[in-house]
C-alpha positions as CSV (number, residue, x, y, z in Angstrom):
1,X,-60.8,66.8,-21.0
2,X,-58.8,65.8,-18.4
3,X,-58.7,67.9,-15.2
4,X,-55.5,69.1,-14.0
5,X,-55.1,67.6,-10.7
6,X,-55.4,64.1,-12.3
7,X,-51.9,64.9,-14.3
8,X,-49.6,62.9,-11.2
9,X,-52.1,59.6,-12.2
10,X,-50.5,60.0,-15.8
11,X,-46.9,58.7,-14.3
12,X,-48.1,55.4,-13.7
13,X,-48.7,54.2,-17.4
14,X,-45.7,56.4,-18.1
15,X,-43.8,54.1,-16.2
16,X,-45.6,50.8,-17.3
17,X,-45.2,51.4,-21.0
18,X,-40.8,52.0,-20.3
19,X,-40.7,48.9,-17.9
20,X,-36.9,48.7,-17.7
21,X,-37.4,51.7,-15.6
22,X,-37.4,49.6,-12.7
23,X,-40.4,51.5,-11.2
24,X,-44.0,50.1,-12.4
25,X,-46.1,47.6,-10.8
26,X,-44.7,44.7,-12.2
27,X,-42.0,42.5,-12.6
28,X,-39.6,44.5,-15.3
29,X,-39.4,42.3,-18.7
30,X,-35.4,42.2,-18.0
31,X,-35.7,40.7,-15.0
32,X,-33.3,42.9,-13.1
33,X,-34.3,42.7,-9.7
34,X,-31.2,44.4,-8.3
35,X,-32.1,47.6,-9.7
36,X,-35.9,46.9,-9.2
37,X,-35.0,46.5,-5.3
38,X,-33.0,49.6,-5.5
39,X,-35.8,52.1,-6.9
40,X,-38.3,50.7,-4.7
41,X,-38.8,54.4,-2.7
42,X,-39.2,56.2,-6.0
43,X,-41.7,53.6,-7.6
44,X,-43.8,53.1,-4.1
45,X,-43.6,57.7,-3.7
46,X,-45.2,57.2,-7.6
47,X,-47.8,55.6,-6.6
48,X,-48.7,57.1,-3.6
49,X,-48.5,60.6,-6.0
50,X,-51.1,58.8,-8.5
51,X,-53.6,57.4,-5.8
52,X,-54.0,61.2,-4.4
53,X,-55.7,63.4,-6.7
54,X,-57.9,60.2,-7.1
55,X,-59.5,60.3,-3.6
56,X,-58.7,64.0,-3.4
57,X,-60.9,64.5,-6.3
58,X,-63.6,61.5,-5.0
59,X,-64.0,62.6,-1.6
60,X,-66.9,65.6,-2.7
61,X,-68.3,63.2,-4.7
62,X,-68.2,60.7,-1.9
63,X,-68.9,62.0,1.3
64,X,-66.5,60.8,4.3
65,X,-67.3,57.6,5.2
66,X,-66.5,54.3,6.1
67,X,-66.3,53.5,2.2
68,X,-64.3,56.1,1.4
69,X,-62.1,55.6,4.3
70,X,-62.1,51.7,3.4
71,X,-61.0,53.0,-0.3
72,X,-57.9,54.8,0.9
73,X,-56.6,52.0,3.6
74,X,-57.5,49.5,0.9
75,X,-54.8,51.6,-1.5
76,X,-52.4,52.2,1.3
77,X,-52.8,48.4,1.7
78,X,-52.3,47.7,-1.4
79,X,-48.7,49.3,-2.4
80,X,-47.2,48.5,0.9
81,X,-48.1,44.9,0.9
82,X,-47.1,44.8,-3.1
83,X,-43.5,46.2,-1.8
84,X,-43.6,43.7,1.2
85,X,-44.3,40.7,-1.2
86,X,-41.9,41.2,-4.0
87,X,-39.4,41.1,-1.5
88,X,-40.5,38.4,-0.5
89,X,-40.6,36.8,-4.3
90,X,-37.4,38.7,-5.0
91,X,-35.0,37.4,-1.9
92,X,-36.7,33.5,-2.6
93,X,-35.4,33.9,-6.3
94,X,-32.1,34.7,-5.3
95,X,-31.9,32.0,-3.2
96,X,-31.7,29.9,-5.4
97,X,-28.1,29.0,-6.6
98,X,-29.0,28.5,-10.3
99,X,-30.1,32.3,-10.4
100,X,-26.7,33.7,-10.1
101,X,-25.5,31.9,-12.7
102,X,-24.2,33.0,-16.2
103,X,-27.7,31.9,-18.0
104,X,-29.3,32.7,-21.2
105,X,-31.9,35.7,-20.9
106,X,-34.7,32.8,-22.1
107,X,-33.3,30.2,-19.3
108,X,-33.3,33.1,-16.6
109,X,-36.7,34.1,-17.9
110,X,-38.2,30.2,-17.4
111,X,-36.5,29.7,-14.3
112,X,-38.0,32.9,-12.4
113,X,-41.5,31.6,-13.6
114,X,-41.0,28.9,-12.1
115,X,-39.7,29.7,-8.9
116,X,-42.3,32.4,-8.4
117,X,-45.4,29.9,-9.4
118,X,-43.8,26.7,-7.3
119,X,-45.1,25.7,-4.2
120,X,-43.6,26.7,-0.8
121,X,-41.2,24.1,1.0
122,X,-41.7,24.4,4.2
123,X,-45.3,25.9,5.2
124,X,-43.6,26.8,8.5
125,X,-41.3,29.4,7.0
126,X,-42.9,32.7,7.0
127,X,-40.9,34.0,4.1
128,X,-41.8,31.0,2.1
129,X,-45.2,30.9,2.7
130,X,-45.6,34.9,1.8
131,X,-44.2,35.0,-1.6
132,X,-47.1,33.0,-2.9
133,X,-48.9,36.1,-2.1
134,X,-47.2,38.1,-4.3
135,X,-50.4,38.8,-6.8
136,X,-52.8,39.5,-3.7
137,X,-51.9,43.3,-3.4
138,X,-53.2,43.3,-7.2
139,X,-56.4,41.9,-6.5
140,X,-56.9,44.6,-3.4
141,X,-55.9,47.2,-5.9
142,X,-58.4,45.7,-8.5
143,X,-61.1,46.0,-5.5
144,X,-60.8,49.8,-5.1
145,X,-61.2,50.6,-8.2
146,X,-64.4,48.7,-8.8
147,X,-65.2,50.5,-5.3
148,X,-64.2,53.8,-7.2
149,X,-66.3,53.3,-10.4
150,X,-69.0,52.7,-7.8
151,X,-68.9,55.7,-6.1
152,X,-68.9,57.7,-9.6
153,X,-71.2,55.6,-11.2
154,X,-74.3,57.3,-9.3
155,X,-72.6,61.1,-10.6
156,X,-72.7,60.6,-13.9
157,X,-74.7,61.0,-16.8
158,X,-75.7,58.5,-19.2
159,X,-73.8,58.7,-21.9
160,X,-70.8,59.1,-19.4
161,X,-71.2,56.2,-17.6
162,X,-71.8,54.2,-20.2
163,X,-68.0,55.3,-20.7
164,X,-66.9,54.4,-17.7
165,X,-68.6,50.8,-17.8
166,X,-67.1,50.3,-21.1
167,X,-63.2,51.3,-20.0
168,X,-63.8,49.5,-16.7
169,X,-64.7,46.3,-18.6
170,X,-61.4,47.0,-21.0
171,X,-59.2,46.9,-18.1
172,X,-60.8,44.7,-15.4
């Protein structure tokens, strides 16, 4: 069973699996990015809500130190520098003339990907340079979670963590 305070972690897939919501992780399938830059506070406040109860319920399993503290910077980290970087990716798409166009869904759809994957310019703009970081934040987040099922791994049983090795190897 699920324990209670985890219940605030269950908005997150909520939001994934409706990604026109604007307020998941990643980039929404429609490609609005207006509305994606306007619920920024409510999608960054989700995931702030989800991380919580996480270390909340971690930290008597895991006494406080460096790691843990490392664990909750590295997650703070994380959703800032997500929100910082698909700015970053966002404002360089719109840059680009073609993008405020009248174009097909599958056009719009082709040229995002490949504004988002290309190269930077000029390596001497900052604003340039930083949207090719844009899946970094992802990897950080990937990092504490592996530093999570670490920390539990020691507090389990058996049969339990051989659970927890098999849905950490479905998702990572």
């Amino acid at each position: 069973p699920l324990p209670t305070a985890l219940l605030p972690c269950l908005a997150i897939p909520f939001v994934e699996l409706f990604p026109d919501l604007c307020l998941g992780w990643w980039t929404p399938p429609s490609l609005n990015l207006k509305q994606y830059k306007k619920m920024w506070f409510l999608r960054v406040s989700l995931q702030f809500i989800a991380w919580f109860p996480v270390f909340e319920m971690l930290l008597p399993i895991h006494p406080d130190s460096s790691n843990y503290s490392l664990l909750v910077i590295g997650a703070i980290a994380c959703i800032a520098s997500r929100k910082f970087f698909m700015d970053k990716q966002i404002k360089r798409v719109e840059d680009v003339g073609m993008w405020n166009t009248e174009l097909p869904f599958d056009k719009r759809k082709a040229l995002f990907v490949i504004i988002s994957n290309s190269r930077p310019v000029d390596i001497n703009k900052f604003d340039d340079m930083s949207a090719r970081y844009v899946t970094f934040p992802t990897k950080i987040a990937a990092a504490i979670v592996y530093g999570i099922v670490n920390a539990l791994q020691s507090h389990l049983e058996v049969d339990d963590n051989t659970k927890l090795m098999v849905a950490f190897a479905t998702f990572a």
